[in-house]
N, C-alpha and C positions, 0 to 999 in steps of 0.2 A: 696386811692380808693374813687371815688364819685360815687352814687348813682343817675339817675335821677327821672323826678319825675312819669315817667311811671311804674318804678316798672323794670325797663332794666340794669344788669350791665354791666356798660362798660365793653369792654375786658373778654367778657364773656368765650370766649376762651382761657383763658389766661394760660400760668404754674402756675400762682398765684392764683388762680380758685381752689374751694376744690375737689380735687382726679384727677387733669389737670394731677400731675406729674407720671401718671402711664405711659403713653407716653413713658416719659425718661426708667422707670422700664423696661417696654416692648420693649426698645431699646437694651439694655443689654440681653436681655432675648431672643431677635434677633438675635445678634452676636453667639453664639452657632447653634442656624439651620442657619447661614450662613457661619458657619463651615463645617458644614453640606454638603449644595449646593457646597462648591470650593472645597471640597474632591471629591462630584460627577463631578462636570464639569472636574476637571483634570482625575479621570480615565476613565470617558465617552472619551476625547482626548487620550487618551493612549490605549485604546479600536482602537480607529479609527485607530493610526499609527502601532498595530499590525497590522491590517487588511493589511491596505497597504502597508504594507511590504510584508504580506504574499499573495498578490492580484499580487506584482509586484514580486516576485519568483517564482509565477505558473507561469507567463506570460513569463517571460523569461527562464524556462524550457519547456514549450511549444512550443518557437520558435528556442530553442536551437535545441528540438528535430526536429524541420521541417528543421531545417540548415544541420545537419546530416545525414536526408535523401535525402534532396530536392536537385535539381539540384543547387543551384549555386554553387560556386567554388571560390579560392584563393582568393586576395586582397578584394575583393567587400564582399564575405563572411565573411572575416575580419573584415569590417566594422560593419555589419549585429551584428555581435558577439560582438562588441565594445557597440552598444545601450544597447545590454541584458547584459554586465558586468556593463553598467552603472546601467541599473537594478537592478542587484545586488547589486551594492554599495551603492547603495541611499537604498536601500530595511534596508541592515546592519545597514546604518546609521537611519534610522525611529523607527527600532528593536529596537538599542538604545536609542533614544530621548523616545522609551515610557517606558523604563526601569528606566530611569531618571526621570519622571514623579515622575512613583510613588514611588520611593526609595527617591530620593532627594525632592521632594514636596510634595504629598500628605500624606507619614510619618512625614513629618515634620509640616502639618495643624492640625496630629489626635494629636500629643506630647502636643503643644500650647494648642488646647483646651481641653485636658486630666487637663494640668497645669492651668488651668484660668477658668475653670467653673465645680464646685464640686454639682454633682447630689446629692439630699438629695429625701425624697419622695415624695413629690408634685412637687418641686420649687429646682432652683437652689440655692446655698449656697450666691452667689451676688447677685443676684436680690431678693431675702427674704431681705435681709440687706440692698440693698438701699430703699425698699417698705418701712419699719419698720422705717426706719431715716425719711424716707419722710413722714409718716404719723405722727412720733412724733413731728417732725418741724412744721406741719400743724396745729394741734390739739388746741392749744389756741388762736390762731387765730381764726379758722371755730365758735368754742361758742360763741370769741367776735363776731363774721359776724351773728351768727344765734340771737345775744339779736337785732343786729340792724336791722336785716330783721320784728322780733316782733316788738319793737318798732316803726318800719313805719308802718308797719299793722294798730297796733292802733291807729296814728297820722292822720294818712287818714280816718282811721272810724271815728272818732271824729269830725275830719274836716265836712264829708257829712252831718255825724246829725246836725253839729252846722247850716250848712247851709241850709239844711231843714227845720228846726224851725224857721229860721229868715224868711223866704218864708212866712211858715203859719203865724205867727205874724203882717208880712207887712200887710197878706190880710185880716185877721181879724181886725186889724185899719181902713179899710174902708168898712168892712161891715156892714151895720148897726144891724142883724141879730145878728152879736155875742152880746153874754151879757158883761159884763165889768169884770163879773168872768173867764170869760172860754180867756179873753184877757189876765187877768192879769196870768193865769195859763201859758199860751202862753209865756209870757215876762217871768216868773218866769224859763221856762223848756230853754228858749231862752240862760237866763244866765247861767245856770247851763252847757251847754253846750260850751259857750263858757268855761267857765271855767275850762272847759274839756280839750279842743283843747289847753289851753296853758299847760296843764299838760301831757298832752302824747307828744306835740311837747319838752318840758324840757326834758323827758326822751329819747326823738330817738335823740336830739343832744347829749344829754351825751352817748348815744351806739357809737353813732359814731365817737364821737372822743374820746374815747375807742379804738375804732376798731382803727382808725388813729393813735391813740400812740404806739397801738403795732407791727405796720406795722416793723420799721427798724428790731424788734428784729425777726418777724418772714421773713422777706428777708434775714435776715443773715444766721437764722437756715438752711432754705431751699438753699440756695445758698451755700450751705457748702456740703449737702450733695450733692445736683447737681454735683457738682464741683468735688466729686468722680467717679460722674456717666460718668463726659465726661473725666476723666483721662481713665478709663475704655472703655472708647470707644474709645480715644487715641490711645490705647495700642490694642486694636484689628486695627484699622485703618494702623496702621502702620507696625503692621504682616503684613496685607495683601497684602501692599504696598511690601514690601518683598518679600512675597510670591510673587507676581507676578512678580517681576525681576526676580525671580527664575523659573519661569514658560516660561520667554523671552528668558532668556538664554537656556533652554532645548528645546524651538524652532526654536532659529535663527538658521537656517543652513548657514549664509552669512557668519559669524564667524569661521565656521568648516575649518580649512583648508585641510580637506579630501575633503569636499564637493568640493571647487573650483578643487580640483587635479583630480577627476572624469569627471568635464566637461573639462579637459584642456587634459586630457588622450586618452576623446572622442574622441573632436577634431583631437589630431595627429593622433587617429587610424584612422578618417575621408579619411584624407589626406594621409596616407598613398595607398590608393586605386590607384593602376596604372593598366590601359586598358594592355599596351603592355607586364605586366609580367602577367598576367593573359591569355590573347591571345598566349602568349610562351608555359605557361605551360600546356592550353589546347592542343597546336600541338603536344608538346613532347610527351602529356598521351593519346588524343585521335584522333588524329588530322595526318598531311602529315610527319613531326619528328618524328613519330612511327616506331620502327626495323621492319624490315619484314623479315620471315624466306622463303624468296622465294622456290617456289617446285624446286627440283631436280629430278634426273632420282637414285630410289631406288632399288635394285637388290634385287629378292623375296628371303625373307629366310624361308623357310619350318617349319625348327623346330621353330618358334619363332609362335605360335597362341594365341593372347587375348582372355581374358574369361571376360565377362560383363551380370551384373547383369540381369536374365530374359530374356535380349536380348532389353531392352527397352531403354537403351543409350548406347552410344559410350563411350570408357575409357576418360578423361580427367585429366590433370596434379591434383595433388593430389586426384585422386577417390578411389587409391589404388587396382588399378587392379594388378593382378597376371596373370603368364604365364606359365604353362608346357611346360615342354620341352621333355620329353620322357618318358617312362612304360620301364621298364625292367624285365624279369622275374629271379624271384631266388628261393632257397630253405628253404631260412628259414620263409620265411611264415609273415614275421612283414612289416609292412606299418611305413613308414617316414614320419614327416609331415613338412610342413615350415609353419607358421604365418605371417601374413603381418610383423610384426615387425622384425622377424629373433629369436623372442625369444627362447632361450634355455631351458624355464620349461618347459614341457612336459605338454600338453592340459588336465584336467581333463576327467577321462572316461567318454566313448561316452554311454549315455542309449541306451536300449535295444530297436528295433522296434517289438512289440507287434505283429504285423501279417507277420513277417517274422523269419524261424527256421534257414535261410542261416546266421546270426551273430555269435551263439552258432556252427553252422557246419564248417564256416572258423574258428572262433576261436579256435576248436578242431584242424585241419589242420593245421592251424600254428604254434599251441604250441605245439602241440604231441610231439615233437621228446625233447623238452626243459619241459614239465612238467615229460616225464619218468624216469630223475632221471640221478643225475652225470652233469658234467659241458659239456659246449657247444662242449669240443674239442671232449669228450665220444660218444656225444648222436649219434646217427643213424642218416643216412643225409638220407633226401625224397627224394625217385626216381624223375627226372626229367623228364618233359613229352616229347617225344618223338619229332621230330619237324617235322616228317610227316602229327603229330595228328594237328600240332600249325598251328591255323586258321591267317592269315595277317591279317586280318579283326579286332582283335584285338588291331593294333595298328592303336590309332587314329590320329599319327601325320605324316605318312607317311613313317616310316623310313623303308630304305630298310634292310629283311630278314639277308641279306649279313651280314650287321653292327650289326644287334642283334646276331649272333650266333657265329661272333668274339667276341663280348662281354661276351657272357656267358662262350665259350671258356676260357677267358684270366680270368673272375672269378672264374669259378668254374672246369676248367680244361677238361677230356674227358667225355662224356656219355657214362650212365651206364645204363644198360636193367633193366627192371622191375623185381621186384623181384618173385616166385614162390607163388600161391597161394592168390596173392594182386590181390582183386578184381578192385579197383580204383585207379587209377593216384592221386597221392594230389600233387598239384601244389600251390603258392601262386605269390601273385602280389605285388612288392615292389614298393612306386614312389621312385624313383631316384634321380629324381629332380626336384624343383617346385621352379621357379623365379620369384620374387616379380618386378612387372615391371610399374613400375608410368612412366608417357610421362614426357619428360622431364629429368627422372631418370635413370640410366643405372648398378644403382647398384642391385647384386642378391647377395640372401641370401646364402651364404654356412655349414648352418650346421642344420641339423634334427634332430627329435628327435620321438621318438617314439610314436604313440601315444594311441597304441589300451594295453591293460591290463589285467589280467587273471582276471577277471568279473564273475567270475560261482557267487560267493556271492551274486551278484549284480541279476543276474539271476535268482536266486534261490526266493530274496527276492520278486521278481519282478514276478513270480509264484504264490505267496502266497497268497490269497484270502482275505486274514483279513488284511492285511498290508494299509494303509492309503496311501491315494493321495499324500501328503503332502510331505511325503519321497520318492515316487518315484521321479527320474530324466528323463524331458520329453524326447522325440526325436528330433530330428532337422528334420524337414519337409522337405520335396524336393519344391524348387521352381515351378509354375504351369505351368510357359513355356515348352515345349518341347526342352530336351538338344540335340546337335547336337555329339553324342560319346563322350568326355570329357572334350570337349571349353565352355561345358556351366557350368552355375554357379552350375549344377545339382548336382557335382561332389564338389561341396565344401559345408563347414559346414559354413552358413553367411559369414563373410567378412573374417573368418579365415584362409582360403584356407584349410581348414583338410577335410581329404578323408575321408566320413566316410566307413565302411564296408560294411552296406546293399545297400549303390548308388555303391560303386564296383562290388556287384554281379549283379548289374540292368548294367553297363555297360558293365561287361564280360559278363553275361548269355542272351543277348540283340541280335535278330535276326539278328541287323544290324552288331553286333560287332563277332559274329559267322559263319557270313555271311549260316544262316541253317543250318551248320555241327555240330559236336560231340559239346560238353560243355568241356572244355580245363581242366575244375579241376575235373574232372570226378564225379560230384557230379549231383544224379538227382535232376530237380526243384521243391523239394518238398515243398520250399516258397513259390511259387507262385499258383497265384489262375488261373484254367482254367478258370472257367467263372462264374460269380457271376448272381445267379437270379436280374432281377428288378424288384425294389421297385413296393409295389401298390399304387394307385393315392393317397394314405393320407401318403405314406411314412414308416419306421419303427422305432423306438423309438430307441436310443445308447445315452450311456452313455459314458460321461468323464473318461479318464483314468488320465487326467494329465493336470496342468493348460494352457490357452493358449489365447496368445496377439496378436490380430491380425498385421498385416505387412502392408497389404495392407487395403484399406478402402472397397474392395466387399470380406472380408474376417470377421470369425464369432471369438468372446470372449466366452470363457468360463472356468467353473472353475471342478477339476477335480469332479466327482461326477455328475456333471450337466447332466441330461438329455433331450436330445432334440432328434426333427426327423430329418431322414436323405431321403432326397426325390430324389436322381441320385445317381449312383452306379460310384465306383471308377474309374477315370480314369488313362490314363499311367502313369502319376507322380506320383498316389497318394491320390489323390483329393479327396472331396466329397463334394456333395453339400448337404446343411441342412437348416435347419429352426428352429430359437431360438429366442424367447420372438419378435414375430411376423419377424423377420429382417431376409433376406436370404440370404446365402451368404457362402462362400468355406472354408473348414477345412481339415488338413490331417487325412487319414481314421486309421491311425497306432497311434494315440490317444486317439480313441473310439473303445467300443466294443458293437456292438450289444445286445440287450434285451433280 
């Protein structure tokens, strides 16, 4: 190392420079936060290929579902679905590449630097040790560097004084002013000074070449532990080197040989797109190749009439319309019912309608002769009603007199006269038969079942004042159409087709169905309400008997207990109209009772 004579060391910059090699230190001391950084950048990557995966799954269940419903059709829709499977596959394949990320790479970056850089409390455990080598290598060197930087110090001061003195000595030789004392003091301080300057220059060469002889031993020292520091950074270099082939490999998708089999899958589904199978199978499904069930000339059948819901569509292949086919009267008083299905369990008991006494009065009329005890063959058979008294009007499908009284004939044998001191006819009304008739379908149901049950418990419970909503079982409401005798749905329980009891006495007790005459089951109408006061303009307050969902959307929710107003009085079906939590709208009146 030379010194020049400004006071400038060369290569001042140098690793050879006292504390240059913290650089190196701080290089090692680097490689851990750039542990750091490639753990982040690989799951920041791994971050982004979830997304896109999960960005191209929405994307092609989005268009999945527009395929589903949208108009296009066969081949071309094929295709359509071919992109969004590619979708999906690349989606799969991204899913993975970020799984591999971070299981195969970024686990593998935290391992390396867990093993090659041991945290202590300030300082890592390698760069403490290379700091401490390097400062020990340094260390008799820097004293020899700091005797020669003194030693120049004082060579240079030396020097200016020596040559200041010679200055004033020159000028006092030709002043005549000076005295030959204060000259000779001059020449005296002159030498002294020179003799200075060769004494501090002897010492700054012996610092320095000092300094100079111990140059090899401390290049070696320092070049020794260098020489760990870049094994050290070697061995991180070349992780990383690693690691990022390993980072290539979980990206190349060129490699993947799913990946090519995807676009090559595409492809054929591309090609497979053909106009004229497409153009076929439109004709054949909606197009001029469609059956047609051309009209023919149909001969009226009488007993066959549909029944359709409210009266607001027509029956259509599976709506599961039903069909009655005839009423026939009998003695024992029990109703048959069919289900759309033909099921054979027997319908749970029908609840009680609340403002009507005709359920508890037919159910007396029916059972009597089978609740007084002894079996069916014992009991007392019910007078029949006379068929002078039997109004036709009663039967709503048209059938001639003639056929019904053969019929009761061939079941129940001759008529017998009323008996002595029976103030009433009790008559009951059996269906017969109820045929399940879907378009299309020409199968009927042959076997009933009963469905009505001796209920007084049910009635009783159903009286009792303290008994909670909860338990009660509601009514089935009558639909708000007006039914036409028993084609409408009026006469059934929902889509069940079961008759209940209180819409049989609305269609036997029914002016249209009496045509004005006697009441056939000789029972007076003490169900029914002659005529109900109206409401005042704010309405009257009723209360819930029993929970209820609406059917229709101009129709009211409530739960039993509920009380609201009721602002129109019942109509023929049933009806009422009311007002609850401001929304107005129709409820059946045989689920409320007035306040």
């Amino acid at each position: 190392m030379s010194v020049n004579e400004d006071g400038i060391q060369s290569g001042s910059d140098s690793f050879w420079e006292v504390g240059k090699y913290m650089r190196t230190v701080k290089r090692a001391e680097n490689g851990f936060d750039l542990c750091n950084h490639m753990r982040k950048l690989i799951s920041e990557r791994a971050e982004i290929e979830k997304k896109y995966s999960g960005m191209l799954s929405e994307w092609a269940k989005k268009w999945n579902g527009f395929l589903d419903k949208g108009p296009e059709y066969g081949t071309t829709q094929g295709a359509w679905r071919g992109v969004l499977t590619e979708a999906d596959h690349v989606a799969d394949l991204h899913t993975e590449m970020a799984e591999r990320l971070m299981l195969e790479v970024h686990a593998t970056i935290k391992i390396w630097q867990k093993d090659n850089y041991h945290k202590s409390m300030m300082h890592y455990k390698e760069t403490k040790e290379f700091e401490d080598n390097f400062r020990k290598a340094q260390k008799p060197w820097a004293k020899r560097l700091t005797k020669v930087l003194a030693a120049k110090k004082d060579y240079h001061a030396a020097c200016r004084t020596e040559k200041s003195t010679a200055n004033q000595e020159n000028n006092a030789r030709g002043d005549t002013t000076v005295s030959q004392d204060q000259l000779k003091k001059l020449q005296d301080k002159l030498r002294k000074c020179q003799t200075e300057v060769e004494g501090t220059r002897e010492k700054y060469n012996a610092a320095v070449n000092d300094l100079n002889g111990y140059n090899a031993k401390y290049i070696e020292d320092m070049s020794e532990v260098y020489s760990r520091c870049q094994e050290f950074e070697q061995k991180r270099i070349e992780f990383f080197k690693k690691t990022l082939f390993q980072l290539h490999a979980c990206l190349d998708l060129s490699v993947e040989s799913r990946f090519s089999q995807i676009y090559t899958s595409l492809h054929a589904t591309i090609g497979n797109m053909d106009y004229n199978k497409d153009l076929k199978w439109w004709s054949a499904n909606y197009g001029v190749d469609m059956p047609m069930h051309w009209p023919t000339f149909e001969e009226y059948s009488p007993e066959l009439q549909s029944i359709s819901r409210r009266g607001k569509s027509n029956l259509t292949a599976g709506d599961g319309g039903i069909m009655i086919t005839s009423i026939k009267h009998s003695r024992e008083g029990s109703y048959g019912s069919y289900t759309n299905e033909g099921s054979m369990e027997p319908p749970p008991p029908q609840p009680p309608q609340p403002q009507m006494s005709y359920n508890s009065q037919l159910s007396q009329n029916s059972y009597g002769a089978a609740s007084s005890g002894g079996g069916g063959a014992d009991r007392e058979e019910t007078p029949r009603t006379k068929k002078k008294d039997y109004d036709s009007s009663l039967n709503p499908f048209g059938d001639d007199d003639d056929d019904e009284e053969e019929e009761e004939e061939e079941d129940d044998g001759e008529e017998e006269d009323l008996e002595d001191g029976e103030e009433k006819r009790k008559s009951s009304i059996r269906v017969s038969s109820l045929q399940q008739h879907v378009i299309g379908s020409s199968e009927k149901v042959s076997e009933s079942n009963r469905i009505l049950t001796n209920n007084n418990n049910s009635n009783d419970s159903l009286s009792t004042a303290g008994q909670t909503a909860s338990n009660r079982c509601s009514p089935v409401p009558k639909p708000r159409s007006k039914p036409s005798g028993l084609s409408g749905s009026a006469g059934l329980s929902g889509s069940t087709g079961v008759l209940q009891p209180s819409e049989l006495k609305d269609q036997t007790e029914s002016p249209v169905n009496n045509g004005g005459g006697d009441n056939p089951f000789g029972d007076h109408d003490e169900g029914e309400d002659v005529g109900e006061e109206e409401p005042p303009n704010q309405g009257w307050a009723v209360r819930a008997l029993y929970d209820y969902i609406h059917a229709e959307d101009d129709e009211l929710d409530f739960k039993a207990g509920d009380i609201f107003t009721q602002t129109a009085t019942e109509d023929e079906m049933g009806w009422c109209k009311g007002q609850k939590d401001g929304k107005v709208g129709f409820y059946p009146k045989n689920y409320v009772e007035r306040i």
